[in-house]
Structures are given as C-alpha cells and as structure tokens.
C-alpha positions as CSV (number, residue, x, y, z in Angstrom):
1,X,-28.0,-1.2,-42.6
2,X,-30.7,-1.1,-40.1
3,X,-31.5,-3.5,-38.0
4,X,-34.8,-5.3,-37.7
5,X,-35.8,-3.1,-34.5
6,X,-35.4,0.4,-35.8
7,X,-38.4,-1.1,-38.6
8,X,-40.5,-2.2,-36.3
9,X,-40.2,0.5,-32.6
10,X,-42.6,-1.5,-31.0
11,X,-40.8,-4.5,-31.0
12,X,-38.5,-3.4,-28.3
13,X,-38.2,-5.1,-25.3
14,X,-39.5,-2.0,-23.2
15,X,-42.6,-1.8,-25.2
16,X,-43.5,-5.1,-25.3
17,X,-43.1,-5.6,-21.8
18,X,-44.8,-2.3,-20.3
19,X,-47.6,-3.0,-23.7
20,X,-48.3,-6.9,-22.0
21,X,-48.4,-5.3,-18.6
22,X,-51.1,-2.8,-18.9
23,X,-53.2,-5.3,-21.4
24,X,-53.0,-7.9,-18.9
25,X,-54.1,-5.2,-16.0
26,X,-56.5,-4.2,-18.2
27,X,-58.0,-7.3,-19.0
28,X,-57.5,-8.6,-15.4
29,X,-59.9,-5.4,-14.1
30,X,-62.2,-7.0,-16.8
31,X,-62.3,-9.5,-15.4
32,X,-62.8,-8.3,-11.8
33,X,-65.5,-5.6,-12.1
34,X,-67.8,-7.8,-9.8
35,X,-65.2,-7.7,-6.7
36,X,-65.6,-4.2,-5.0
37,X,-61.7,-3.3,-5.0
38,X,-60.5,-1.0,-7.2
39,X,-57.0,-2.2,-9.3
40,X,-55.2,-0.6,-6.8
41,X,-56.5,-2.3,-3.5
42,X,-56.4,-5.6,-5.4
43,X,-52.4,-5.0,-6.2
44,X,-52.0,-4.0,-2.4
45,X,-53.8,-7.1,-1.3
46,X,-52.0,-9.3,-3.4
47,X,-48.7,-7.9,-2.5
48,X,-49.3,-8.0,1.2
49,X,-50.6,-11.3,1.2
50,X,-47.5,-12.3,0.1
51,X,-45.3,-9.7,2.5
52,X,-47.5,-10.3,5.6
53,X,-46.1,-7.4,8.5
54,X,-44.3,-5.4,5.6
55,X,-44.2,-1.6,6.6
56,X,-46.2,0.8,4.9
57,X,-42.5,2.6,2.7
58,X,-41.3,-1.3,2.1
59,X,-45.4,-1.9,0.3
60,X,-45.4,1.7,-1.1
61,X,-41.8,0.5,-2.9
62,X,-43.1,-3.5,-3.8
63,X,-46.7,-2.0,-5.2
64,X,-44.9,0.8,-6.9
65,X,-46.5,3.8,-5.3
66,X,-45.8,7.0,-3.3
67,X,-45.9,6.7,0.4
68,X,-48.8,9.1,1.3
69,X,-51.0,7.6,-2.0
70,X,-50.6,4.4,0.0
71,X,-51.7,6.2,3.2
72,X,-54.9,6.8,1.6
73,X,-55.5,3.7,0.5
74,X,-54.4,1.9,3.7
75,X,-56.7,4.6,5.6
76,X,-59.4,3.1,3.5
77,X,-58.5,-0.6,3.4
78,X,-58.4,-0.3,7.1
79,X,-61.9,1.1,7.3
80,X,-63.5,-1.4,5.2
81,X,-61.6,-3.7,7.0
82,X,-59.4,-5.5,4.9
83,X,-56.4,-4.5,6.5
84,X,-54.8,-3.7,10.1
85,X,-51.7,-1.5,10.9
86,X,-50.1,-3.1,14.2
87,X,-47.3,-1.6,15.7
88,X,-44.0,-2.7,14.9
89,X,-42.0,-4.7,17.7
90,X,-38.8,-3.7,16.4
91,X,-39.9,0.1,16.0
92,X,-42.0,1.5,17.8
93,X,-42.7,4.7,15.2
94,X,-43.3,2.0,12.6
95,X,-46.4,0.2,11.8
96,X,-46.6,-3.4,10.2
97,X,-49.7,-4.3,7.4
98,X,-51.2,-7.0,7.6
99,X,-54.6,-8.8,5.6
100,X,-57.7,-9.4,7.3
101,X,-59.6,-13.1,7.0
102,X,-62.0,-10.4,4.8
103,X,-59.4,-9.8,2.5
104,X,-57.9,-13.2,2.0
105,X,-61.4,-14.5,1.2
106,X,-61.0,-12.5,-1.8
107,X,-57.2,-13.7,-2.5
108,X,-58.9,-17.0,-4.2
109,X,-60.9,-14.9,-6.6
110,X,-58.3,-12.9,-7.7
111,X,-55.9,-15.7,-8.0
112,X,-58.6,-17.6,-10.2
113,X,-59.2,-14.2,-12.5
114,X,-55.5,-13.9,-12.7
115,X,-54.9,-17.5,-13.9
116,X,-57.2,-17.0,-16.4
117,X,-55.9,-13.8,-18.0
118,X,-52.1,-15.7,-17.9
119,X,-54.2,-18.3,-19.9
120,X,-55.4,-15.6,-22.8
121,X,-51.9,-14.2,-22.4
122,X,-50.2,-17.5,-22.6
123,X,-53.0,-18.6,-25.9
124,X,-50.8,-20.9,-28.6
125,X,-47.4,-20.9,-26.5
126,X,-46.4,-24.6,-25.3
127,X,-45.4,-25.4,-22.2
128,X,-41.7,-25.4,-23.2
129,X,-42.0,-22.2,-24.4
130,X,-44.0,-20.8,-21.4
131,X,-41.6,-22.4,-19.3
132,X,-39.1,-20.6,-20.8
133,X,-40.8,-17.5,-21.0
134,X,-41.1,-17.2,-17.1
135,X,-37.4,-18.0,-16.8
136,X,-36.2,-15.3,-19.2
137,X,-38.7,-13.0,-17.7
138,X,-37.2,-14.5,-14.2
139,X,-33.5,-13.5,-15.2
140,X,-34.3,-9.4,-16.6
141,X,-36.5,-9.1,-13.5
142,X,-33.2,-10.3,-11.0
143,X,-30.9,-8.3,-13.5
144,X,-32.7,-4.7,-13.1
145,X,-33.3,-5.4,-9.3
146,X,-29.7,-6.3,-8.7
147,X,-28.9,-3.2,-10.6
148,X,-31.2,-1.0,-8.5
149,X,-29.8,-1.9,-5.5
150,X,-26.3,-1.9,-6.5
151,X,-27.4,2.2,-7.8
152,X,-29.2,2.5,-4.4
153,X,-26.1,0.9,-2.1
154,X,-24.1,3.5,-3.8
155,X,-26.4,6.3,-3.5
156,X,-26.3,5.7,0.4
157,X,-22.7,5.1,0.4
158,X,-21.5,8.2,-1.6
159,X,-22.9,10.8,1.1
160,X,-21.3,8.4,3.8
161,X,-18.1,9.0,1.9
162,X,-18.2,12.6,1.6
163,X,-18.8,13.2,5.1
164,X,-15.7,11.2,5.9
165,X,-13.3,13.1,3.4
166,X,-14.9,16.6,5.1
167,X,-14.2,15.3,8.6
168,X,-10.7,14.3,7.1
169,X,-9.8,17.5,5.9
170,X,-11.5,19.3,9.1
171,X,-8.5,18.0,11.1
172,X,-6.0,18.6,9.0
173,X,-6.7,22.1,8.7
C-alpha cells in the first residue's frame, strides 16, 4: 500500500519547506520594492547585523553564497556605503564586515516588512501552533547543522589521517 506521501509529492517536507521559503522571499521583495536594496543586499544586511565583524568566507557561508559573488556585492555595499571592511586584529590578511548607521536605518524597515509577511504566512495558525511551529522548525534546523559539521569535522579530519598513515609507512620502509 502506498503511503499518503507518494499521493500527494508535494507534501514532502523538502518541498514544503524550500515552496514556503521562496513564497515568503517572494512576497517579502513585494513588499520591499520601495527600499533601493536588491533581495540580496537586504539578506547580507540582515545577516550582518546580526554577525557584526564576521569575515567575508564566514557571511558568504551564513547568506548562502559563493565567496567572490559576495565580493561583488560587498564591493558595492561598500560604495554606497552601507558597509565597511576593517582589517582584522587577529589576521591581518583577513577583513571584518561590518553595517553602517546607513544601513541599520534600514534594519527597522525590513524587520517591519518581514513581520508582516510571517503574519500572511502565519494566517489561521494559533499561537500554540505557531509556537510550536518555530520549535519544530528550531529542532530540523539544529539537526542538519549538527549533521553538517559533523560531515565537515570529518572531511578535515580524514586528509589529516591519511597524511599520518603515509608518514607512518614512510619510516617503516
């Protein structure tokens, strides 16, 4: 017999999550025509408001995007000033992000668009269940991250372990 699922594909976890997603960024860019961000600027502001001094690799990985993409759109940030690249205490090749009083003016305004679209989103749901929505959405979102860095610690430690088993057999030959 088949179950439920298989009847109905887009039922799936997966689809549901990455069909809310890019509705709710969708209607959330509605929303925001009249600030003049793109999407992607207003994701990088809102994550580094909330990473203040992150490099520019640790916000390419939170915002989900390659390094030199990022570049560009740092490069650009910078220039209309909404960000500033400092250089990095601990490193000197490194530089730190950071938001400009420009850009968290507009951290209000995005937070207010936001709330509204988790509104729509959240239309006919009590509070119980939205409580409970955030905390199962709260446990899969700690599950997969645990997971990916368990897969990334042992991505880093498997060359690590190689190396030793070559140097290993080096001196017993």
């Amino acid at each position: 017999m088949q179950s439920e699922e298989s009847h109905f594909p887009d039922l799936s976890l997966g689809f549901l999550l990455a069909d809310a997603a890019r509705l709710m960024r969708r209607r959330f860019e509605q929303k925001s025509r009249d600030l003049d961000m793109t999407s992607a600027q207003m994701r990088i502001i809102a994550r580094l408001s909330r990473n203040e001094g992150i490099s520019q690799v640790g916000l390419a990985t939170v915002v989900d995007l390659e390094p030199m993409t990022l570049c560009r759109h740092i490069d650009r940030m910078e220039s209309a000033g909404l960000v500033v690249r400092e250089q990095d205490p601990n490193d000197r090749r490194a530089r730190q992000l950071f938001t400009t009083a420009k850009a968290r003016e507009l951290i209000h305004p995005m937070r207010m668009r936001a709330d509204e679209v988790f509104a729509e989103a959240q239309e006919g749901l009590s509070e119980e269940a939205r409580r409970q929505l955030l905390e199962t959405l709260s446990v899969v979102v700690k599950n997969l991250s645990d997971a990916e860095t368990a897969v990334s610690a042992s991505e880093t430690a498997a060359p690590r372990r190689r190396e030793r088993v070559d140097a290993r057999q080096e001196t017993t030959a």
